[in-house]
Biopython code that builds the backbone (N, CA, C, O; Angstrom):
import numpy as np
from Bio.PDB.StructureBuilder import StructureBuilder

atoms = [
    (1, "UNK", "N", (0.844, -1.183, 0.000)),
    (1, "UNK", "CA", (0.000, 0.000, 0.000)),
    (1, "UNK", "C", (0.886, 1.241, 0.000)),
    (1, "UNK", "O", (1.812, 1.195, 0.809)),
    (2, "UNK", "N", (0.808, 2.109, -0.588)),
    (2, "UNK", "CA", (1.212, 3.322, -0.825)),
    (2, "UNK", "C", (1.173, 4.093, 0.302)),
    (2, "UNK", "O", (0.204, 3.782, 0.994)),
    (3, "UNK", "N", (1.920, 5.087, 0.830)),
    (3, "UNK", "CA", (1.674, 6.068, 1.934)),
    (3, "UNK", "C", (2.021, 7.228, 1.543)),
    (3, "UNK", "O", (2.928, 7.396, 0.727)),
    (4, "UNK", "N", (1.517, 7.937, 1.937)),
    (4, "UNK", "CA", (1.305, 9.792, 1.812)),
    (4, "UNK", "C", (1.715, 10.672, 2.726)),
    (4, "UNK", "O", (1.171, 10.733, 3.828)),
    (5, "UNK", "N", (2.774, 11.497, 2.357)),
    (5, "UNK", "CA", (2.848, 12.239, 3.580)),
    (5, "UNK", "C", (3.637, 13.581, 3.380)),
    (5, "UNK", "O", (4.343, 13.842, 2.406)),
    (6, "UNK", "N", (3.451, 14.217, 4.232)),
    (6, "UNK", "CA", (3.961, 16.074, 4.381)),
    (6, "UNK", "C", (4.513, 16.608, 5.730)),
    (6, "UNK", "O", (3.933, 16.228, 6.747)),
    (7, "UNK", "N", (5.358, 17.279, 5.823)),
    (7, "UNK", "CA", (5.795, 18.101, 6.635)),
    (7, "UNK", "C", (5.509, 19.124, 6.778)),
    (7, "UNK", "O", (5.876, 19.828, 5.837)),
    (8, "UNK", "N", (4.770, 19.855, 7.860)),
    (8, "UNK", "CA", (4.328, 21.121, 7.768)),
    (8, "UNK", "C", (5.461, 21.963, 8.589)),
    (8, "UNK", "O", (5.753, 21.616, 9.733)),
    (9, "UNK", "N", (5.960, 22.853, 8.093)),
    (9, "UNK", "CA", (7.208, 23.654, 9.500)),
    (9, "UNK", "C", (6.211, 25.090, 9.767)),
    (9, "UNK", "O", (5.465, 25.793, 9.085)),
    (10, "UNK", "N", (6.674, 25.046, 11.117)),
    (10, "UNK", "CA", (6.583, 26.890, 11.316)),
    (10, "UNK", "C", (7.258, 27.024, 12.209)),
    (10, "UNK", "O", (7.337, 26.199, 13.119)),
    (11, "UNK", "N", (8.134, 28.489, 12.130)),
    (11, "UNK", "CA", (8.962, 28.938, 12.550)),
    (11, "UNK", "C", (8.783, 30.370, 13.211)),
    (11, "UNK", "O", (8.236, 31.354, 12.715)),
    (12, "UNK", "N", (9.210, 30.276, 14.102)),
    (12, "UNK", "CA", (8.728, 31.302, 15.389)),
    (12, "UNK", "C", (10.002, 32.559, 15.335)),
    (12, "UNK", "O", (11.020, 32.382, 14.666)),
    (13, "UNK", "N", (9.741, 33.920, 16.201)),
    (13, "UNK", "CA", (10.270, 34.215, 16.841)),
    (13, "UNK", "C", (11.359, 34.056, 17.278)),
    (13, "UNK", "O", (12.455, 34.545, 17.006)),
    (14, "UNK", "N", (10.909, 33.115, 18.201)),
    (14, "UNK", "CA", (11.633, 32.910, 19.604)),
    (14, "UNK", "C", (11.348, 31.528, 19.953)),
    (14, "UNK", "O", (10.210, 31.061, 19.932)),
    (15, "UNK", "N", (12.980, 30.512, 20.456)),
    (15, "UNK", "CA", (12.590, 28.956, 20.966)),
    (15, "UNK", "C", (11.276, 29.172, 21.922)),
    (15, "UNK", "O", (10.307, 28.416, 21.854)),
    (16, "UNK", "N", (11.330, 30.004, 22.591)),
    (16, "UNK", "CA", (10.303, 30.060, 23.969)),
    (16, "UNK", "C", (8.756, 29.509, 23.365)),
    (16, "UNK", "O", (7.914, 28.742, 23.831)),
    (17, "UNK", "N", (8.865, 30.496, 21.789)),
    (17, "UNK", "CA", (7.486, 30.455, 21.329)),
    (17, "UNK", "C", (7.178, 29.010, 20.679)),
    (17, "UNK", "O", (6.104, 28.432, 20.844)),
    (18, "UNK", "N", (7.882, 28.673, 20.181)),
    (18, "UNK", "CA", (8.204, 27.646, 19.558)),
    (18, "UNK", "C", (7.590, 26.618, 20.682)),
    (18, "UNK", "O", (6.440, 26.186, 20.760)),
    (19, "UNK", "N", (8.480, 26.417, 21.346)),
    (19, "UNK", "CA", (8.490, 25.160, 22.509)),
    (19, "UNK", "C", (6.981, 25.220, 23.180)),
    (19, "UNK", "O", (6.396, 24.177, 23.471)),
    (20, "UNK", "N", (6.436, 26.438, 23.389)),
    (20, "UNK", "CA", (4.792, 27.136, 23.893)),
    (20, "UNK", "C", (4.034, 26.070, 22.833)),
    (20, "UNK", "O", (3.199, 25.222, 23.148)),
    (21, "UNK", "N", (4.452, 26.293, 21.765)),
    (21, "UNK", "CA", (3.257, 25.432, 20.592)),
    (21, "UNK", "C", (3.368, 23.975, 20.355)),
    (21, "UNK", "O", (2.418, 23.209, 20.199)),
    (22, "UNK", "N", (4.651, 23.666, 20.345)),
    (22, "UNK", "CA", (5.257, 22.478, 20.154)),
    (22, "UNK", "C", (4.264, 21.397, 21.192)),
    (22, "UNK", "O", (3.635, 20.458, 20.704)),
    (23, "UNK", "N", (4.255, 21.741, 22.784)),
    (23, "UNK", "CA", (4.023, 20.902, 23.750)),
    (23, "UNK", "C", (2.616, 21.184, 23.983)),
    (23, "UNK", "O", (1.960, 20.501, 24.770)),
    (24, "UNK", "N", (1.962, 22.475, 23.122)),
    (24, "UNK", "CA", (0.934, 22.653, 23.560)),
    (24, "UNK", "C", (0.142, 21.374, 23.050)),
    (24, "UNK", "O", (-0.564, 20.604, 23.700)),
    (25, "UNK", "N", (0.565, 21.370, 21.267)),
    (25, "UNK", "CA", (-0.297, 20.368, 20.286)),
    (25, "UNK", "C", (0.560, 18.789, 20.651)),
    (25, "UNK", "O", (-0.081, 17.766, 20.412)),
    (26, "UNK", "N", (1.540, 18.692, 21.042)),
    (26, "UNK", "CA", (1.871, 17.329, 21.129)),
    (26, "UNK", "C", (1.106, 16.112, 21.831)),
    (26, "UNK", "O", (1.096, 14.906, 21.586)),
    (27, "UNK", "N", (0.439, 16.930, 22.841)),
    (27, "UNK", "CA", (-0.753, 16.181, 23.825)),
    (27, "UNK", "C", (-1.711, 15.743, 22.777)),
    (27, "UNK", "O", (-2.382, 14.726, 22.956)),
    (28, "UNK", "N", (-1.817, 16.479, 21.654)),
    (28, "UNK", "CA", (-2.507, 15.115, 20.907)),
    (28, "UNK", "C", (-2.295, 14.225, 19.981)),
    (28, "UNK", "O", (-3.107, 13.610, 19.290)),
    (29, "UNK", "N", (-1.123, 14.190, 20.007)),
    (29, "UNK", "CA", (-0.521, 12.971, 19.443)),
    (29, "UNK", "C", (-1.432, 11.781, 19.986)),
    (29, "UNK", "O", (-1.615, 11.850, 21.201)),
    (30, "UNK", "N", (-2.056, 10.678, 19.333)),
    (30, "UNK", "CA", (-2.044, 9.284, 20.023)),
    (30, "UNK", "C", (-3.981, 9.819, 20.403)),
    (30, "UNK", "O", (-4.825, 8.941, 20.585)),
    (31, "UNK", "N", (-4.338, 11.297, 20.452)),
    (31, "UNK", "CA", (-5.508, 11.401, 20.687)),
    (31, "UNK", "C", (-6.204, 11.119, 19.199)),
    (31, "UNK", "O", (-7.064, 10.310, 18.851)),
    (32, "UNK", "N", (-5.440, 12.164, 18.453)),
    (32, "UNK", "CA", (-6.141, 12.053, 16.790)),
    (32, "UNK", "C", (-5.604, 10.717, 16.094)),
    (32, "UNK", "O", (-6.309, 9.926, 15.467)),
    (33, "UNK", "N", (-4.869, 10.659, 16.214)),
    (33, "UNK", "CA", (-3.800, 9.142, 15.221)),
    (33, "UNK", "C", (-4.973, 8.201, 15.164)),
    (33, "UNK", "O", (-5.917, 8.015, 15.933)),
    (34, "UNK", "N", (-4.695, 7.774, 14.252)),
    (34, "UNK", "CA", (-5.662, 6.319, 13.890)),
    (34, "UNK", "C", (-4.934, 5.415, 12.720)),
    (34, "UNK", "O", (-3.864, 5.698, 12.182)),
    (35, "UNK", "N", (-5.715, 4.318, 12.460)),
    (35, "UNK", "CA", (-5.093, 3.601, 11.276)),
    (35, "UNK", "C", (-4.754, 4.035, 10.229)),
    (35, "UNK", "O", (-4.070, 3.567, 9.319)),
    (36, "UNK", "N", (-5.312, 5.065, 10.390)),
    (36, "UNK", "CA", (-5.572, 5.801, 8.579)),
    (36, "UNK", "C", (-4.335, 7.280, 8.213)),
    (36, "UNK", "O", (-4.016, 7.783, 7.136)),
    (37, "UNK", "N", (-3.851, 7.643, 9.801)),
    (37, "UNK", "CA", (-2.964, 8.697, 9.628)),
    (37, "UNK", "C", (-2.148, 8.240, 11.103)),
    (37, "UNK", "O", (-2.464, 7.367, 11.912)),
    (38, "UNK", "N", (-0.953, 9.210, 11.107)),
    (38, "UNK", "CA", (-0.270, 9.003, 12.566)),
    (38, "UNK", "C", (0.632, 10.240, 12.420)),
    (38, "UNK", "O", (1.187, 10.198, 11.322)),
    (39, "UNK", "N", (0.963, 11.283, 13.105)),
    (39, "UNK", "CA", (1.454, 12.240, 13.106)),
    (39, "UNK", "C", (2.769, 12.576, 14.075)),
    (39, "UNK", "O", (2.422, 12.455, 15.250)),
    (40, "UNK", "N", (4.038, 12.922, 13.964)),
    (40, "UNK", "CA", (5.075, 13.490, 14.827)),
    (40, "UNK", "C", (5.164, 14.624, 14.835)),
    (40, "UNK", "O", (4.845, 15.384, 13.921)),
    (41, "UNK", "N", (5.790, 15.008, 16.287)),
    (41, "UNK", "CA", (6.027, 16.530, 16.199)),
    (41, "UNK", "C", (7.417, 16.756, 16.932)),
    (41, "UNK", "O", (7.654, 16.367, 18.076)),
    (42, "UNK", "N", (8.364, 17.486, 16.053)),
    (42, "UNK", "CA", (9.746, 18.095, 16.488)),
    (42, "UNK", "C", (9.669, 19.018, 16.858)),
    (42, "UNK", "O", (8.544, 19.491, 16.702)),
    (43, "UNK", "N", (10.638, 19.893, 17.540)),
    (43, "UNK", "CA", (10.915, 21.021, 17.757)),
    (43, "UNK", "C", (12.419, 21.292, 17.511)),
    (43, "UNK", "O", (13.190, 20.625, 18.200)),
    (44, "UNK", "N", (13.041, 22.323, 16.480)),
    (44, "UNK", "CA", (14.354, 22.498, 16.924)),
    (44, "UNK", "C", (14.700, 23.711, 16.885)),
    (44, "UNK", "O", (14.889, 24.277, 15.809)),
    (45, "UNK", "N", (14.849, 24.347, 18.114)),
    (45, "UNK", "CA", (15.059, 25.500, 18.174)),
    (45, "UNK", "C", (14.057, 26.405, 18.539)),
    (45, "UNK", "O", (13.582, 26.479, 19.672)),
    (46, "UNK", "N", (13.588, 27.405, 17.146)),
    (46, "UNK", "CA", (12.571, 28.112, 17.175)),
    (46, "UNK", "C", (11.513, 27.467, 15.440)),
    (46, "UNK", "O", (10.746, 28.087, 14.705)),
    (47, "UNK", "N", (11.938, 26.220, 15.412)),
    (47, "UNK", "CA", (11.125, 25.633, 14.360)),
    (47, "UNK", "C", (10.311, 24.381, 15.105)),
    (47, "UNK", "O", (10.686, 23.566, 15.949)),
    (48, "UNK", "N", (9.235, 24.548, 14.537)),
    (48, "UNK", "CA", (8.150, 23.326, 15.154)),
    (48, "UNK", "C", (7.972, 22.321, 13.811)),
    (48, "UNK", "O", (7.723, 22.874, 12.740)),
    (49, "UNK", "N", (8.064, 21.241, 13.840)),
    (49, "UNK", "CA", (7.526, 20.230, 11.962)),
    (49, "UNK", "C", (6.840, 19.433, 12.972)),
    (49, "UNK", "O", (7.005, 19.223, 14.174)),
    (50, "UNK", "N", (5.871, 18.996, 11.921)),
    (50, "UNK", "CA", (5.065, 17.929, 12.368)),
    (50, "UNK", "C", (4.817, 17.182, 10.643)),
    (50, "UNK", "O", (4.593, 17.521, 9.481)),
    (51, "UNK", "N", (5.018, 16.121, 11.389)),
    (51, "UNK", "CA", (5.159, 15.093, 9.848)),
    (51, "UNK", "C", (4.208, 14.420, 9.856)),
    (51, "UNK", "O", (4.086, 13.688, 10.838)),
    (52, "UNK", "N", (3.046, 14.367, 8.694)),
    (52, "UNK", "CA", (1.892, 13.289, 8.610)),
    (52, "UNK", "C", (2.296, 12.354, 7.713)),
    (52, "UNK", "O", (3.126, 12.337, 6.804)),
    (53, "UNK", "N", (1.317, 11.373, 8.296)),
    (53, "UNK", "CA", (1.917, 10.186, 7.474)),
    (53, "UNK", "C", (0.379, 9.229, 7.622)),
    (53, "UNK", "O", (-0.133, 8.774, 8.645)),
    (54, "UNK", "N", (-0.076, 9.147, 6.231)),
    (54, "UNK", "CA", (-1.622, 9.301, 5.774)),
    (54, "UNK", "C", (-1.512, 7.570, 4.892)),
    (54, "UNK", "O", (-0.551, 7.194, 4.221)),
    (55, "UNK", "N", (-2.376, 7.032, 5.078)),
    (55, "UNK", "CA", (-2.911, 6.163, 3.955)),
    (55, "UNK", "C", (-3.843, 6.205, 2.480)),
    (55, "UNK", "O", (-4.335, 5.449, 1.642)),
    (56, "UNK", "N", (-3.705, 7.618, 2.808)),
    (56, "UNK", "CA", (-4.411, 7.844, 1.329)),
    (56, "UNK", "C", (-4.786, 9.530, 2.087)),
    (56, "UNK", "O", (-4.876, 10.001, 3.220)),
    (57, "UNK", "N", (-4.953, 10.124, 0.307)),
    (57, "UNK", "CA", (-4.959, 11.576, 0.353)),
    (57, "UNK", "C", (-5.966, 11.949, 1.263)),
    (57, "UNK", "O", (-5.617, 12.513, 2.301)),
    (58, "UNK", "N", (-7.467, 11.672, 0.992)),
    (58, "UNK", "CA", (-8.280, 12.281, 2.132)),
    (58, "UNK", "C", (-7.996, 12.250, 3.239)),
    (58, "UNK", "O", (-8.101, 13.261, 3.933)),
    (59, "UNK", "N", (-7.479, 10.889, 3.809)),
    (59, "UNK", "CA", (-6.667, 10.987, 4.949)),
    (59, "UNK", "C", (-5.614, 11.864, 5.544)),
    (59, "UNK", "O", (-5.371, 12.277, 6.678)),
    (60, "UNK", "N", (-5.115, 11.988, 4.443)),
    (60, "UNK", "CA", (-3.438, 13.254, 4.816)),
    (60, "UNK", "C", (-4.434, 14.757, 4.330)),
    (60, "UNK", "O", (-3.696, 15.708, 4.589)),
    (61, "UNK", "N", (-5.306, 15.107, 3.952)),
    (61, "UNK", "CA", (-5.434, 16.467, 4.020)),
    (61, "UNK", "C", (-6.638, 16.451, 5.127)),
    (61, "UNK", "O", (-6.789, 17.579, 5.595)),
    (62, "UNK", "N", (-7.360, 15.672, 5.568)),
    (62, "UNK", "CA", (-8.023, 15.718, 6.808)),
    (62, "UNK", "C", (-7.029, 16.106, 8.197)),
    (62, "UNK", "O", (-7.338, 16.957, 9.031)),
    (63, "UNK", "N", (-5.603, 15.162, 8.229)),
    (63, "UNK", "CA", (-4.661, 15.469, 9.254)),
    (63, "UNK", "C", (-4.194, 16.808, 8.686)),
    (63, "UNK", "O", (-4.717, 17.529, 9.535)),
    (64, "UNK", "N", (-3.757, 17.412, 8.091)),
    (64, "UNK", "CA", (-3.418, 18.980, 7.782)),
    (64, "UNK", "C", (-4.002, 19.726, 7.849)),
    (64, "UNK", "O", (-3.438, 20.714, 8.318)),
    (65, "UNK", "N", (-5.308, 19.900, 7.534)),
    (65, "UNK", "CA", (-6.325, 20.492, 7.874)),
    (65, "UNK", "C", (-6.602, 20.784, 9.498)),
    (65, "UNK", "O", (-6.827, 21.883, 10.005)),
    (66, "UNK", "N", (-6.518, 19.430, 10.202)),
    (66, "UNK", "CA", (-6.287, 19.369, 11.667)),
    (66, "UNK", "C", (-5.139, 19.803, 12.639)),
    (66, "UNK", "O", (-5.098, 19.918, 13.864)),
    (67, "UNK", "N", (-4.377, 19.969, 11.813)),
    (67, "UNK", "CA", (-2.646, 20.223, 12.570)),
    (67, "UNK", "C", (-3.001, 21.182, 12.551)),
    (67, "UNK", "O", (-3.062, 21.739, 13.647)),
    (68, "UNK", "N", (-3.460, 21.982, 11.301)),
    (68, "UNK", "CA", (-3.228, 23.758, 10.925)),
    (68, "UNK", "C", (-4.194, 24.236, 11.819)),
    (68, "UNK", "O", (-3.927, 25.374, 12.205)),
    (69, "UNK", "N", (-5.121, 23.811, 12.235)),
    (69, "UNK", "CA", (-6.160, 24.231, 13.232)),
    (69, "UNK", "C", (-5.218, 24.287, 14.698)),
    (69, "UNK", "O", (-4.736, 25.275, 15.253)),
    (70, "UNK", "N", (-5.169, 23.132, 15.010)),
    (70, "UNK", "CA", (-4.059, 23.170, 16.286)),
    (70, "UNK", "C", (-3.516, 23.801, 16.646)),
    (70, "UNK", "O", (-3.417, 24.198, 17.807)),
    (71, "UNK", "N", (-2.722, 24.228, 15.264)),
    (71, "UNK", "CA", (-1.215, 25.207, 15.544)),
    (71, "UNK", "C", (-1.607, 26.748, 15.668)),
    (71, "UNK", "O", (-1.087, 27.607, 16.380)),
    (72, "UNK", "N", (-2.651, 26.852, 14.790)),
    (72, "UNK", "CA", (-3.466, 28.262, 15.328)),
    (72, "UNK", "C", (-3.877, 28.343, 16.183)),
    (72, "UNK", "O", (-3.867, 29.520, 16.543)),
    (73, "UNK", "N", (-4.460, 27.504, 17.087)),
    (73, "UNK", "CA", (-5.191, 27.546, 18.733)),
    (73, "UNK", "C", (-3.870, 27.587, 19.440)),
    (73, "UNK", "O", (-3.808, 28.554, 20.198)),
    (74, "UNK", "N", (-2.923, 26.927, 19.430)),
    (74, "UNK", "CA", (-1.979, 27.691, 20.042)),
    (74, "UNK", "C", (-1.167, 28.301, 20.044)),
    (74, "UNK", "O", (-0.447, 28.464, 21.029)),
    (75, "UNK", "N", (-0.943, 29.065, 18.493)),
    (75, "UNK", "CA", (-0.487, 30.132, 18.630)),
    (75, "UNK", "C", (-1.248, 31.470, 19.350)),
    (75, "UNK", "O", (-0.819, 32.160, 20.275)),
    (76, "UNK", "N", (-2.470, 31.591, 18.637)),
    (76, "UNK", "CA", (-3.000, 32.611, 19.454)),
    (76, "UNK", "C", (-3.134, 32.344, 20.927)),
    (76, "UNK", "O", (-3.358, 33.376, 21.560)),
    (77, "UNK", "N", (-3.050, 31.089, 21.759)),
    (77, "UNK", "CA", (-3.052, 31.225, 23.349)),
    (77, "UNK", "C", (-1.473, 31.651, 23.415)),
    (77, "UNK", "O", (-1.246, 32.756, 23.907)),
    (78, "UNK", "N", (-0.789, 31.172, 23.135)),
    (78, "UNK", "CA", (0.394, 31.476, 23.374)),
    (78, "UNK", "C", (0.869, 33.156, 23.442)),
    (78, "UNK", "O", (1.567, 33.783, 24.239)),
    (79, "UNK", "N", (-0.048, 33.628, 21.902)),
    (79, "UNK", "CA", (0.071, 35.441, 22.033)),
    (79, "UNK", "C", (-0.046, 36.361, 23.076)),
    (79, "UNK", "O", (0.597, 37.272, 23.598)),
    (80, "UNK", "N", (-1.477, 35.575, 23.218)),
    (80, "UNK", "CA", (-2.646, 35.255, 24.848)),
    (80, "UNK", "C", (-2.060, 35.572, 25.831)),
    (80, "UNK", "O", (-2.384, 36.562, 26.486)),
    (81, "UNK", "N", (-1.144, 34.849, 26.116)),
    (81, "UNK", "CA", (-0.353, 34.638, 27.268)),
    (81, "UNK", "C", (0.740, 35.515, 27.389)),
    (81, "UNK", "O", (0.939, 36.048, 28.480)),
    (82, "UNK", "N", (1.428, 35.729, 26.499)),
    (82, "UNK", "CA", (2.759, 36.872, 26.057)),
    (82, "UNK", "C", (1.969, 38.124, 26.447)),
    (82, "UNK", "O", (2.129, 38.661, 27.543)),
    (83, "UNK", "N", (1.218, 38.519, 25.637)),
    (83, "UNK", "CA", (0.266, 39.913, 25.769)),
    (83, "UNK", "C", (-0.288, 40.200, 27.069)),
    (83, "UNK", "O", (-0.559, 41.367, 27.349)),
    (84, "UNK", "N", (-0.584, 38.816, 28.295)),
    (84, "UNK", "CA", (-1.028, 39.426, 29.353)),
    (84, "UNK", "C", (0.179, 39.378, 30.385)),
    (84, "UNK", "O", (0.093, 39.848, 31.520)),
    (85, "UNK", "N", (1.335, 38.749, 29.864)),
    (85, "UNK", "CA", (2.813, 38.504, 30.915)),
    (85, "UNK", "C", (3.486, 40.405, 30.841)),
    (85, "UNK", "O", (3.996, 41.071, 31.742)),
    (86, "UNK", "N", (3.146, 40.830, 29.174)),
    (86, "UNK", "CA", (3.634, 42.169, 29.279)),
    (86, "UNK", "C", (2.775, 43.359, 29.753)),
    (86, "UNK", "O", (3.047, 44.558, 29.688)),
    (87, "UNK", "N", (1.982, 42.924, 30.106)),
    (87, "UNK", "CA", (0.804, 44.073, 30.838)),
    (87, "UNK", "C", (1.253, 44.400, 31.951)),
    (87, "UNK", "O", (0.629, 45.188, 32.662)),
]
sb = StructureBuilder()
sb.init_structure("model")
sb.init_model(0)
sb.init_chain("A")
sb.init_seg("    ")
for serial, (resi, resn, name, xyz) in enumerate(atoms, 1):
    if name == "N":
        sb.init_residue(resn, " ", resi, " ")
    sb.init_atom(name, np.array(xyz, "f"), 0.0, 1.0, " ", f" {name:<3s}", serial, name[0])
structure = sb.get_structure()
């Protein structure tokens, strides 16, 4: 069987910010995964990748679709949090 897959990177700032997003979304590792996709997430530095790895396309753009959601919920808490530490 064929497998499908992508690396999504984003790159921060700052490690601080980085590492904020990294551990925020890693907690769901093993929550979303299923037979059909399974996802990792690195951090190095001030870069976050998360690598899908899909059994077929609907599968891998359902998980991207889902990461990219993720990574926006915690980026903006993370802003969240910066914005009320400098108040």
């Amino acid at each position: 069987m064929d497998t499908h897959e992508t690396t999504l990177e984003f790159e921060y700032d700052q490690p601080s910010r980085a590492q904020i997003v990294a551990e925020s979304v890693a907690r769901e590792i093993g929550e979303i995964d299923d037979e059909r996709s399974q996802t990792t997430i690195e951090r190095e530095e001030s870069v976050v990748a998360v690598r899908i790895e899909a059994a077929d396309v609907i599968a891998l753009r359902a998980a991207v679709n889902t990461w990219f959601s993720l990574i926006g919920v915690a980026e903006q808490t993370a802003a969240i949090g910066a914005a009320a530490v400098e108040e």
